[in-house]
MIGUGU-806952 format. One line per field, with one value per residue: x, y, z of N, C-alpha, C in turn; residue in three letters; residue number from 1. Coordinates in Angstrom, 2 decimals. Example, Ala and Ser with C-alpha at 12.3 -4.5 7.8 and 13.67 -1.06 7.14 Angstrom:
2
n_u	(13.19 | 12.85) .
n_v	(-5.69 | -2.25) .
n_w	(7.80 | 7.08) .
ca_u	(12.30 | 13.67) .
ca_v	(-4.50 | -1.06) .
ca_w	(7.80 | 7.14) .
c_u	(13.20 | 12.90) .
c_v	(-3.30 | 0.03) .
c_w	(7.80 | 7.87) .
type	(ala | ser) .
seq	(1 | 2) .
REM end
This chain:
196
n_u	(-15.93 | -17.49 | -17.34 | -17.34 | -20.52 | -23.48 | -25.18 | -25.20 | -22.69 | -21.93 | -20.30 | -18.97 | -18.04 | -16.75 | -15.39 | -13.69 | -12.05 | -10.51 | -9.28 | -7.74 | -6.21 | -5.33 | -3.83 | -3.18 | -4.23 | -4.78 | -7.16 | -9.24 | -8.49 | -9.01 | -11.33 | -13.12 | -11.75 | -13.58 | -16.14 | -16.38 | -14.97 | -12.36 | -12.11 | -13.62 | -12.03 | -9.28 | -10.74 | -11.71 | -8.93 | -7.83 | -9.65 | -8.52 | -6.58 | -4.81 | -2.10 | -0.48 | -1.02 | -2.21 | -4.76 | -3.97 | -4.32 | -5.75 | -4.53 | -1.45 | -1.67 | 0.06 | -0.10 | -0.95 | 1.10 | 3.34 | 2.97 | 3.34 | 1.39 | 1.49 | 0.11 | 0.83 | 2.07 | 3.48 | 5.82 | 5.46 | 2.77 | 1.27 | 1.57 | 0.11 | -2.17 | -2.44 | -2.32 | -5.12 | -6.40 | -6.45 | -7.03 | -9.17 | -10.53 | -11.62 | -13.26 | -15.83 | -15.81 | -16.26 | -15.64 | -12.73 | -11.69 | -12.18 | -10.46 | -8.60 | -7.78 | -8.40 | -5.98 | -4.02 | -4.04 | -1.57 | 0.78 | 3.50 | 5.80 | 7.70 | 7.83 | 7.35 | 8.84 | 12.14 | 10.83 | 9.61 | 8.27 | 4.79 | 4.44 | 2.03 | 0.96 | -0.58 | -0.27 | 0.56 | 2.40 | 3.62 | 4.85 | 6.13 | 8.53 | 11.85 | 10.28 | 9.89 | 7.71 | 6.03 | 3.58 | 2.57 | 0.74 | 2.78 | 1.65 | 3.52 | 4.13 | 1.95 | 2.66 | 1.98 | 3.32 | 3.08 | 4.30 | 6.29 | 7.93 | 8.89 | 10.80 | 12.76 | 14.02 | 15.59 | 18.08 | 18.44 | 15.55 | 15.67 | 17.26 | 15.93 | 13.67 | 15.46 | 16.24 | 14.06 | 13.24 | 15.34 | 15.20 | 12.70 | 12.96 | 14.88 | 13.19 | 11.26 | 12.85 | 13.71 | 10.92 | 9.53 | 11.60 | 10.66 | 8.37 | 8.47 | 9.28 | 9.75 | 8.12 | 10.44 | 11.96 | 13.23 | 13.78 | 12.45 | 12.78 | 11.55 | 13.30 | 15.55 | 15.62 | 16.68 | 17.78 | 16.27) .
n_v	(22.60 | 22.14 | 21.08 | 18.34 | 16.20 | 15.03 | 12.07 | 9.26 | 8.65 | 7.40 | 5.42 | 4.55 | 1.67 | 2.44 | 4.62 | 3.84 | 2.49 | 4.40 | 5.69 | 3.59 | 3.59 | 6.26 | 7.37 | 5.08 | 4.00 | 1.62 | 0.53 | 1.65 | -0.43 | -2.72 | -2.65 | -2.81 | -5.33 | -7.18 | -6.50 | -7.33 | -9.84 | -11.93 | -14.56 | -14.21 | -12.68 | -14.03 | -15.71 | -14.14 | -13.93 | -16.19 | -16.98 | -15.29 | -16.50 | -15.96 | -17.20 | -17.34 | -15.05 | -13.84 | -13.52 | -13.11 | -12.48 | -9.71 | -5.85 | -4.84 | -6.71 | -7.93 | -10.53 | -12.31 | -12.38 | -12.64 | -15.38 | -16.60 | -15.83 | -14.32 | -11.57 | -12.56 | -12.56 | -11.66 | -9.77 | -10.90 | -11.87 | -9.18 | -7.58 | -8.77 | -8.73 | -6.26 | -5.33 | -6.83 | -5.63 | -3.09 | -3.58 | -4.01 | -6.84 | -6.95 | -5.21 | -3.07 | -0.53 | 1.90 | 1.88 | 0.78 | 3.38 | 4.68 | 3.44 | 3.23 | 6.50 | 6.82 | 5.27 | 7.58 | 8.92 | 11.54 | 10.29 | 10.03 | 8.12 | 5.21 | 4.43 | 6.98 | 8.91 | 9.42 | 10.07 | 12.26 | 15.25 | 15.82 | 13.12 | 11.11 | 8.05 | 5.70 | 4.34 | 1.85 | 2.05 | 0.14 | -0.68 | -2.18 | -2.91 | -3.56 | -4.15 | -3.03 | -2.11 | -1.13 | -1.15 | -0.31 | 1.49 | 3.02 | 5.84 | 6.36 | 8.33 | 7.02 | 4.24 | 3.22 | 1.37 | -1.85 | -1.76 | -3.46 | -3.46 | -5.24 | -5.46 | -6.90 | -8.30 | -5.83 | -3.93 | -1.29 | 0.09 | 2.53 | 2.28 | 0.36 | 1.81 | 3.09 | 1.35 | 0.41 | 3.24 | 3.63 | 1.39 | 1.94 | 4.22 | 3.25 | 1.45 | 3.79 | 5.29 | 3.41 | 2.74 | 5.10 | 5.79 | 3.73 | 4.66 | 6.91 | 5.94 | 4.60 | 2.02 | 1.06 | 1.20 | 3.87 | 6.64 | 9.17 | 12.64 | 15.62 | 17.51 | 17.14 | 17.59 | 16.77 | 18.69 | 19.66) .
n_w	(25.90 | 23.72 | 21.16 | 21.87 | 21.59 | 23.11 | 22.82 | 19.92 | 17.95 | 14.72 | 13.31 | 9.78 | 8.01 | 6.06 | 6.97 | 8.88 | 7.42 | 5.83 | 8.04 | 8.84 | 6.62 | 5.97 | 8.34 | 9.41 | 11.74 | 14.23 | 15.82 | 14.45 | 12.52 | 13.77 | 14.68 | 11.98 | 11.60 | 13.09 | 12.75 | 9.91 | 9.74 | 10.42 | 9.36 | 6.85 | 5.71 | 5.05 | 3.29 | 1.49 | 0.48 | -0.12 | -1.91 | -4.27 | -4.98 | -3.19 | -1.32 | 0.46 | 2.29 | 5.29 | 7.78 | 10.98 | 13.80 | 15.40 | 15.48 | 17.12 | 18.80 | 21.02 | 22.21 | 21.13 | 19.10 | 20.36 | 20.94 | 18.18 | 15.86 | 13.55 | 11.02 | 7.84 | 4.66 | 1.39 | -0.62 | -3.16 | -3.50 | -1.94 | -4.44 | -6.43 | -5.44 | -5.00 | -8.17 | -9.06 | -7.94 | -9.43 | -11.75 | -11.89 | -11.04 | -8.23 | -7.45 | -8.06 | -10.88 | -9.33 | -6.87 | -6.92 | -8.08 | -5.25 | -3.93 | -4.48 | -4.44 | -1.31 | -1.07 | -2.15 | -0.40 | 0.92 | 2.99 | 5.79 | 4.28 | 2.55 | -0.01 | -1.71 | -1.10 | -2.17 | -4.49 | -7.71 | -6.81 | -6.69 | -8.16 | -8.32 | -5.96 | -5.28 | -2.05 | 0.89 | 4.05 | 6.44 | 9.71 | 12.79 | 15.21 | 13.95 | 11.71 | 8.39 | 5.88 | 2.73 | 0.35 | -3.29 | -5.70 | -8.37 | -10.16 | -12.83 | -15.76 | -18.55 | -17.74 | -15.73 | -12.30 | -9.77 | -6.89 | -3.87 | -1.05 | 1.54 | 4.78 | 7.35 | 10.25 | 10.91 | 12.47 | 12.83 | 12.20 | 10.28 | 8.32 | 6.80 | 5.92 | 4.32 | 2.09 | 0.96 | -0.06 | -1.92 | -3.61 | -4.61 | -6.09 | -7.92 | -9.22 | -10.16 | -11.70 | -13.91 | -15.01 | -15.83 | -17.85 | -19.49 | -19.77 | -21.45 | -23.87 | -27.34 | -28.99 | -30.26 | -28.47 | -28.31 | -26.10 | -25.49 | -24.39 | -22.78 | -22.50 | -24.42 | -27.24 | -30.80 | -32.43 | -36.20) .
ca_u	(-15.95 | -18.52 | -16.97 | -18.26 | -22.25 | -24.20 | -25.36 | -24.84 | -22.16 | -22.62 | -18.58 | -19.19 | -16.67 | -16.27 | -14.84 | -12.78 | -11.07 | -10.26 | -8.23 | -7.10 | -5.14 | -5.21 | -3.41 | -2.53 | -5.10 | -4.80 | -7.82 | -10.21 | -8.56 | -9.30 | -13.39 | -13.06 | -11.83 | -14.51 | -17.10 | -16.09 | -14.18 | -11.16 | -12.18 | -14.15 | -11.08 | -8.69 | -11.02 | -11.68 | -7.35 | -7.88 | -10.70 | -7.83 | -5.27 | -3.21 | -2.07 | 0.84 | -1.62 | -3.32 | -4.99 | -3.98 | -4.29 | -5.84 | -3.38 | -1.36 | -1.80 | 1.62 | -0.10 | -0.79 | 1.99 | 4.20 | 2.25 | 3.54 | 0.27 | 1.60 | -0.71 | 1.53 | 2.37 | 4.94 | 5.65 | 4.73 | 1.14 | 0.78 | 1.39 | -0.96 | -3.14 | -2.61 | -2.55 | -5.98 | -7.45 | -6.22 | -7.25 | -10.97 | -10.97 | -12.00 | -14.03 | -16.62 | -15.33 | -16.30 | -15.09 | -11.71 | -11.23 | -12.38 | -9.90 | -6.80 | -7.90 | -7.84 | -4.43 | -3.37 | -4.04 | -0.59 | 1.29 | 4.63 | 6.16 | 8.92 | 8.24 | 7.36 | 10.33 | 12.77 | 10.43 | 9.27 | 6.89 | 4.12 | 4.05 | 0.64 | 1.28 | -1.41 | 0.58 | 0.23 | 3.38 | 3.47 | 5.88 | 6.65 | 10.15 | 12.60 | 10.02 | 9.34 | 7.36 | 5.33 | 3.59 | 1.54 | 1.11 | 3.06 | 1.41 | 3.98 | 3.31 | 2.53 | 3.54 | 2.26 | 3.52 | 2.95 | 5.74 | 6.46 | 9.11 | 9.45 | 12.34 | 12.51 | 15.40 | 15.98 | 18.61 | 18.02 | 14.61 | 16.24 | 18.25 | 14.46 | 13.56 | 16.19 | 16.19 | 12.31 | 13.21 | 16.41 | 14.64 | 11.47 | 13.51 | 15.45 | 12.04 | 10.66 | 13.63 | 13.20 | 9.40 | 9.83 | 11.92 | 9.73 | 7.14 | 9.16 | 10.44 | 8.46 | 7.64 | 11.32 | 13.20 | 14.26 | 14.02 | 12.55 | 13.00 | 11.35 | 14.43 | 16.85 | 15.35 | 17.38 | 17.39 | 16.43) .
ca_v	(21.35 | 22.31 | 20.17 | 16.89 | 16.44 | 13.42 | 10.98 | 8.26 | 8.69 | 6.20 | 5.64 | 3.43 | 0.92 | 3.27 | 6.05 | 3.21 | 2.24 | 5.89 | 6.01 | 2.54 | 3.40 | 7.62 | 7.73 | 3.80 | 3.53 | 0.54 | 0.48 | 1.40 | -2.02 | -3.57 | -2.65 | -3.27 | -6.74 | -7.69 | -6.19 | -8.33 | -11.46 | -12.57 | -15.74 | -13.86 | -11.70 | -14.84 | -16.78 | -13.73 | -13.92 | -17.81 | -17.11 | -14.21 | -17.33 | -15.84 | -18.62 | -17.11 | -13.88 | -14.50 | -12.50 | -14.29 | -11.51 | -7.89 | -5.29 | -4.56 | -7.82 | -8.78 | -11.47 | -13.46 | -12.35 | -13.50 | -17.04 | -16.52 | -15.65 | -12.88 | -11.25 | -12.41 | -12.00 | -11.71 | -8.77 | -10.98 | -11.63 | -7.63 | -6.95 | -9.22 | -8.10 | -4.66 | -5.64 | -7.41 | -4.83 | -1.98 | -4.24 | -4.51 | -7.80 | -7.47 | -4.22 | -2.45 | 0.13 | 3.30 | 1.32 | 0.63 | 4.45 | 5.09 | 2.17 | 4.32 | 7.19 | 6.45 | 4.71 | 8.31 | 10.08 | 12.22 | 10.12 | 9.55 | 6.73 | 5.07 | 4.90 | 8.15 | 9.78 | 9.86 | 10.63 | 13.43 | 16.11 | 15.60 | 11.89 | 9.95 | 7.05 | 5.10 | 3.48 | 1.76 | 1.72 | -0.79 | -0.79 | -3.14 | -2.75 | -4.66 | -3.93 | -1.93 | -2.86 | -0.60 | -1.49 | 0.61 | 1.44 | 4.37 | 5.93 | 6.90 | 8.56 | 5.70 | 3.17 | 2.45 | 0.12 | -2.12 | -2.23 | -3.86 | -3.86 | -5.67 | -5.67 | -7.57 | -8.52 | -4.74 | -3.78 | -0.30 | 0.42 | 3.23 | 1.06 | -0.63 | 2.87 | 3.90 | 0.46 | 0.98 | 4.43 | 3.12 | 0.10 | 2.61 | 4.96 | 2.71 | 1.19 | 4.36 | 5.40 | 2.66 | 2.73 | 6.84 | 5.89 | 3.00 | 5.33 | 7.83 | 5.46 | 4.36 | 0.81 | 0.65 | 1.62 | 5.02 | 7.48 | 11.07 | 13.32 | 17.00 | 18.22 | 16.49 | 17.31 | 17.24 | 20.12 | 19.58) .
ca_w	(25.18 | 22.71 | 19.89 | 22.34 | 21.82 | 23.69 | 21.79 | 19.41 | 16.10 | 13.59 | 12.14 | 8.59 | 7.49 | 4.90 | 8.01 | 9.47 | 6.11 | 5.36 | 9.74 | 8.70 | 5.81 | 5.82 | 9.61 | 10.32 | 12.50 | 14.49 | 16.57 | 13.23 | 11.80 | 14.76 | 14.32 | 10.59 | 11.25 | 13.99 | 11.74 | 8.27 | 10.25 | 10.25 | 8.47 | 5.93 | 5.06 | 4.73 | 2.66 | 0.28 | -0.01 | -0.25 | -3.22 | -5.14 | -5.24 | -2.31 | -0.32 | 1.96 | 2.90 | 6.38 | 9.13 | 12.56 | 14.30 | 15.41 | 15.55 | 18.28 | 19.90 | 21.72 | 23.17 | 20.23 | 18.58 | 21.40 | 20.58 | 16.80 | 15.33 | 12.98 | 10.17 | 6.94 | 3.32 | 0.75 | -1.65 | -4.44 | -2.99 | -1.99 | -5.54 | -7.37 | -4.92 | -5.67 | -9.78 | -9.44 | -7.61 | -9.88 | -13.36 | -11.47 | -10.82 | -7.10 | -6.86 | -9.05 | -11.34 | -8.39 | -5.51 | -7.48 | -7.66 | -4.42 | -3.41 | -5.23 | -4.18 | -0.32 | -0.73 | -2.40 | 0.94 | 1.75 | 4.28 | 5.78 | 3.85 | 2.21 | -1.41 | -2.41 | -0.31 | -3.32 | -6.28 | -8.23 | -6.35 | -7.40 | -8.32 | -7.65 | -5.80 | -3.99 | -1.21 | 2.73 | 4.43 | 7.74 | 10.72 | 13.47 | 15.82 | 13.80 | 10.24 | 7.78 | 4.24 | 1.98 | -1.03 | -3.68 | -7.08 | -8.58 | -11.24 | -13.83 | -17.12 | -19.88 | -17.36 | -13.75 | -11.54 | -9.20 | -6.12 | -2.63 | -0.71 | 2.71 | 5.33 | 8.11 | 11.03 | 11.17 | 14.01 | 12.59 | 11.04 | 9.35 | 7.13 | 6.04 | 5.46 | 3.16 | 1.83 | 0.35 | -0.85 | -2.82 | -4.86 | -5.24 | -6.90 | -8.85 | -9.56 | -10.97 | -12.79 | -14.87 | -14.98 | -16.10 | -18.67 | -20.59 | -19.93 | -22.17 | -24.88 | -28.25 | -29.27 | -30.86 | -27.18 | -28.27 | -24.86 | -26.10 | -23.29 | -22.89 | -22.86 | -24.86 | -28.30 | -31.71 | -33.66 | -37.79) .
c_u	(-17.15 | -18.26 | -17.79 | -19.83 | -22.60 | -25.20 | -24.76 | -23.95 | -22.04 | -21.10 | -19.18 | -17.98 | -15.73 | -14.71 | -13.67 | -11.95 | -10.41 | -8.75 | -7.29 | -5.81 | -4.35 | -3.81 | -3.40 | -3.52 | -5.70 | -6.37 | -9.17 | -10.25 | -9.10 | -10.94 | -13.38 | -13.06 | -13.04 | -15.78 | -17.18 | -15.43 | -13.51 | -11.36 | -12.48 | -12.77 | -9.88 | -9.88 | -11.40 | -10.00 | -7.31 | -8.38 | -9.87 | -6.59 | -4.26 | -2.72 | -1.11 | 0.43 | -2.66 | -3.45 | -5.10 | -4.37 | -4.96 | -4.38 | -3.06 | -1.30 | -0.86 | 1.23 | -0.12 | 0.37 | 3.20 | 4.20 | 2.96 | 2.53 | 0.41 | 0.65 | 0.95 | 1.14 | 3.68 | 4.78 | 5.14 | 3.07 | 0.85 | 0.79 | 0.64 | -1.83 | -3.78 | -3.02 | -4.20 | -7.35 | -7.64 | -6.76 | -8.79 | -11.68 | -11.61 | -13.22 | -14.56 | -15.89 | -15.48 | -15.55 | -13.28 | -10.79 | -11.36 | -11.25 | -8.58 | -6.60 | -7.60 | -6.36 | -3.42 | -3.44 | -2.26 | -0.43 | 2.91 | 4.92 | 7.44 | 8.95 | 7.73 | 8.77 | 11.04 | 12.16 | 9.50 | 8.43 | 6.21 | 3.39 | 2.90 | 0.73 | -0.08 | -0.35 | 0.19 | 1.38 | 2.72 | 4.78 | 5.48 | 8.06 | 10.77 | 12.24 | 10.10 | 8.90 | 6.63 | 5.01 | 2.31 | 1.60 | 1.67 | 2.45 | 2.24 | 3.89 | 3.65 | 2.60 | 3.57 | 2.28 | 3.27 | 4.21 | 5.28 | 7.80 | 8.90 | 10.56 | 11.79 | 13.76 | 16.16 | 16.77 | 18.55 | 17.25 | 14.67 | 16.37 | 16.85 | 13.81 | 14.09 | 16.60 | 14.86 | 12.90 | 14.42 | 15.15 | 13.34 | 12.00 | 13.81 | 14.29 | 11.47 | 11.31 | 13.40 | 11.59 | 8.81 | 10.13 | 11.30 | 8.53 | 6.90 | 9.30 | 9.00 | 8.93 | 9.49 | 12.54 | 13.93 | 13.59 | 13.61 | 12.10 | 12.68 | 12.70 | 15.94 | 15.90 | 16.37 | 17.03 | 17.48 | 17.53) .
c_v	(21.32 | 21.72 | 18.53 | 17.40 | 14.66 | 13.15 | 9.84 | 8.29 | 7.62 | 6.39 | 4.63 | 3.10 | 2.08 | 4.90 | 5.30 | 2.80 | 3.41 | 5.99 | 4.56 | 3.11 | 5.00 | 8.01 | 6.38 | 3.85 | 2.25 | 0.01 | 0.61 | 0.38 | -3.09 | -3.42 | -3.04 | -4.84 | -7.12 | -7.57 | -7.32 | -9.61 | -11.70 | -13.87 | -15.27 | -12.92 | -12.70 | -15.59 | -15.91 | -13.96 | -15.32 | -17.71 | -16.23 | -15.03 | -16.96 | -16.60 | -18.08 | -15.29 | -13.91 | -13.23 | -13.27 | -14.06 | -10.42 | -7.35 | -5.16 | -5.84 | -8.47 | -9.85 | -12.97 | -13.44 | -13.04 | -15.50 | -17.17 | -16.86 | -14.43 | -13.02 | -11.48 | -12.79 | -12.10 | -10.57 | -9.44 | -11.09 | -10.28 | -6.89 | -7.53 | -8.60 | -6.71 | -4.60 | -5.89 | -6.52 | -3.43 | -2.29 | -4.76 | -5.89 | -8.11 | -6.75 | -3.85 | -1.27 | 1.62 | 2.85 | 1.11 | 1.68 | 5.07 | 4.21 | 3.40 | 5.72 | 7.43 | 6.44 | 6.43 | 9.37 | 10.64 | 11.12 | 9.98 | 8.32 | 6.64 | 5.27 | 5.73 | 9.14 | 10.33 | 10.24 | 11.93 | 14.19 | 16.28 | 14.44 | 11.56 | 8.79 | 7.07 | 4.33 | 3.21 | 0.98 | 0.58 | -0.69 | -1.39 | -2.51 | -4.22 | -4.71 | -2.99 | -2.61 | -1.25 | -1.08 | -0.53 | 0.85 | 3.50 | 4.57 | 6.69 | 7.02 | 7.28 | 4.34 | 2.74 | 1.32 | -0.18 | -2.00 | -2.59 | -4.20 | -4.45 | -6.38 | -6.15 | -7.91 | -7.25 | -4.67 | -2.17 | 0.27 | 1.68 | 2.91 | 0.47 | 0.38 | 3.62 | 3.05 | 0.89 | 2.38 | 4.08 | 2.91 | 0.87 | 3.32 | 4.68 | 2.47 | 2.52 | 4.78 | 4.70 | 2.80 | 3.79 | 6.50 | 4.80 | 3.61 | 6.69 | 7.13 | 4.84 | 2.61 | -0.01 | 0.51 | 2.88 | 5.76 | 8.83 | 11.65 | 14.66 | 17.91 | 18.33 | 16.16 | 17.63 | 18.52 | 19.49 | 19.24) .
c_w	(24.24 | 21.67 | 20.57 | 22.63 | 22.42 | 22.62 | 21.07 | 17.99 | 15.66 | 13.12 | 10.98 | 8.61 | 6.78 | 5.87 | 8.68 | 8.35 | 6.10 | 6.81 | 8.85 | 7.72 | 5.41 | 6.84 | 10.00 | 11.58 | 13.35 | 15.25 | 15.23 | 12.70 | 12.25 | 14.66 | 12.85 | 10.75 | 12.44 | 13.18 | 10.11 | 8.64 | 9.73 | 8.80 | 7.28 | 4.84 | 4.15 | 3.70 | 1.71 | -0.41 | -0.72 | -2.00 | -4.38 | -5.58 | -4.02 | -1.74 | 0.61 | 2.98 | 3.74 | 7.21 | 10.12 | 13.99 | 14.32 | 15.62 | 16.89 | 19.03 | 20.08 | 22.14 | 22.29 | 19.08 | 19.02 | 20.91 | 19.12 | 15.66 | 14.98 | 11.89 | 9.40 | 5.57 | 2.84 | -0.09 | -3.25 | -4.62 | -2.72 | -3.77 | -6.73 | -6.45 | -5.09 | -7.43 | -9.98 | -8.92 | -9.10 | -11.79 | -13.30 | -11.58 | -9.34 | -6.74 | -8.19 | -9.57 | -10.05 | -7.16 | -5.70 | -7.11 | -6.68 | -3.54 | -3.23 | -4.52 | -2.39 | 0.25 | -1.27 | -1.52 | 1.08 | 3.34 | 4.77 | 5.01 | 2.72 | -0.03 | -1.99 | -2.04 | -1.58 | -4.71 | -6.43 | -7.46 | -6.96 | -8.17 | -7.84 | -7.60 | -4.97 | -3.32 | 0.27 | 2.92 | 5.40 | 8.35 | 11.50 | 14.16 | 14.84 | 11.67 | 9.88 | 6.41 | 4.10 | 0.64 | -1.89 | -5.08 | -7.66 | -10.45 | -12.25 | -15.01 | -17.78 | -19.08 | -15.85 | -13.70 | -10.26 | -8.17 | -4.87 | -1.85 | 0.66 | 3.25 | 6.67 | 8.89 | 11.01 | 12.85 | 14.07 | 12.14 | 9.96 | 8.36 | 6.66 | 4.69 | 3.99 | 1.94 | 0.32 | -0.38 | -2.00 | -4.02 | -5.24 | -6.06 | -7.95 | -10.08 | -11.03 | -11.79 | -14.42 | -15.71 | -16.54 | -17.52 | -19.89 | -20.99 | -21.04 | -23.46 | -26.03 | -27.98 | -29.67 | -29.61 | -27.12 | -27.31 | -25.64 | -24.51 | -23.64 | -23.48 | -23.58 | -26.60 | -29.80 | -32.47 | -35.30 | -38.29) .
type	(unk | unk | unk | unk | unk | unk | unk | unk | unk | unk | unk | unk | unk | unk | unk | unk | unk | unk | unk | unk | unk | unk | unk | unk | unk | unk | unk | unk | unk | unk | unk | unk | unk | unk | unk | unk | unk | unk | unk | unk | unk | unk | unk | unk | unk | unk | unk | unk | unk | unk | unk | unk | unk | unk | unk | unk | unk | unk | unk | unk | unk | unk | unk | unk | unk | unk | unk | unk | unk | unk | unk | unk | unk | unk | unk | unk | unk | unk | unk | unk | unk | unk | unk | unk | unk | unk | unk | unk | unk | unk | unk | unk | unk | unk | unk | unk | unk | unk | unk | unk | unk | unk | unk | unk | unk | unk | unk | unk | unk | unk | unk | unk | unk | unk | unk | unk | unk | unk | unk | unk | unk | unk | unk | unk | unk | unk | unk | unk | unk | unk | unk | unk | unk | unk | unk | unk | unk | unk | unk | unk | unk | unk | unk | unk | unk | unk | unk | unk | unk | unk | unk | unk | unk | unk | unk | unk | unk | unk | unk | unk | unk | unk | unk | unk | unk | unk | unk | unk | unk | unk | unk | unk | unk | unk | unk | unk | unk | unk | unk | unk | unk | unk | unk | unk | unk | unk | unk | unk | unk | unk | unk | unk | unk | unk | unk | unk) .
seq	(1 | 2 | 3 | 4 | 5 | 6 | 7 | 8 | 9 | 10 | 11 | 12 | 13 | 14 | 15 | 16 | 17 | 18 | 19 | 20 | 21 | 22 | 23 | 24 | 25 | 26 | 27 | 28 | 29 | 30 | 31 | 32 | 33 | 34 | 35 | 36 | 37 | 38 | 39 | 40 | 41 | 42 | 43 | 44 | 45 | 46 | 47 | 48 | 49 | 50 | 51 | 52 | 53 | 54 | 55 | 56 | 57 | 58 | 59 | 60 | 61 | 62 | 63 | 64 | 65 | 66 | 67 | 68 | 69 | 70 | 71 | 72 | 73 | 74 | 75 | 76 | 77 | 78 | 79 | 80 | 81 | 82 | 83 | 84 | 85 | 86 | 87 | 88 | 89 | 90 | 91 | 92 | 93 | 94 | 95 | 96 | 97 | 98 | 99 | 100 | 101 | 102 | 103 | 104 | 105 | 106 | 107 | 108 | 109 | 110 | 111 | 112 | 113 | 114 | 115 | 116 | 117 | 118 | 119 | 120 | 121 | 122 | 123 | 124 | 125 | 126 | 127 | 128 | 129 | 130 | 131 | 132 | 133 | 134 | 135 | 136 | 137 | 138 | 139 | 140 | 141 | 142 | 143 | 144 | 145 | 146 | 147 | 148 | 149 | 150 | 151 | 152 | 153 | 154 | 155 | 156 | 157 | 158 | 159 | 160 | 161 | 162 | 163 | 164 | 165 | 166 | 167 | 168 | 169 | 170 | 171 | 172 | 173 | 174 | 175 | 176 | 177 | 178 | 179 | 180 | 181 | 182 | 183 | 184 | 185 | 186 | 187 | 188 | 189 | 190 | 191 | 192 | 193 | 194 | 195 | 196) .
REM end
């Protein structure tokens, strides 16, 4: 066991953000929020205009969940949220990209599934029995966007799954192709050029 040494390790927020959102890390969120408070977290959402985005809850906690003290949101609040972060209204210009950067860790999740290899999406899925959401910004040429999808009353979380990868797709399809097109709407495509 030469990898375990006695003593004291020092984790930073900064090490628990990274589990939190790298590897879903429930137990890092859970020191994160004890560390920065609950209240403090809701009343920065309060101070960003969110009004339907609360923390009621640590993770994991059936007990107050049972009580119906869920952590909630809406996809239109996750995506100003995401917008206001990404347009540096919340964070300093290094913290911004250290923000993006994070969220572009490699993980399982729903809306990158169907798009390009290679795409750069920042994204943080979430699951629940019964959920599934993800929301994140995909950066497509010319033309990133914001997205969120959440599903909810799942009898198959599959179906949430394939749900999110659909409307992301669709999403970027679109996205792709404004991101392609001039000022007038015409579409020039690598490979679809006229000849003289």
């Amino acid at each position: 066991m030469g990898g375990l040494t006695p003593g004291v390790t020092r984790v930073t927020n900064r090490d628990l953000a990274t589990m939190m959102v790298a590897v879903s890390d429930n137990s890092a969120t859970n020191v994160l929020i004890d560390r920065v408070g609950m209240e403090n977290v809701n009343a920065m959402m309060s101070g960003l205009g969110l009004t339907h985005t609360r923390l009621r809850r640590k993770m994991m906690d059936v007990r107050a969940a049972s009580e119906g003290r869920e952590n909630i949101s809406s996809p239109r609040e996750m995506m100003t949220l995401l917008e206001q972060i990404y347009r540096g209204k919340v964070l300093t210009k290094d913290l911004t990209q250290d923000f993006f950067r994070m969220l572009s860790t490699h993980k399982e999740s729903f809306i990158p599934r169907d798009l390009p290899d290679g795409q750069r999406i920042a994204n943080k899925p979430g699951e629940l029995e019964g959920v599934r959401n993800d929301s994140g910004i995909v950066f497509a040429q010319n033309r990133p966007y914001v997205i969120c999808v959440m599903t909810t009353y799942l009898s198959r979380e599959r179906s949430g799954e394939e749900a999110i990868s659909k409307i992301s797709a669709a999403a970027y399809a679109m996205f792709d192709r404004l991101g392609r097109a001039s000022e007038y709407g015409r579409v020039v495509s690598p490979n679809n050029s006229s000849k003289p």
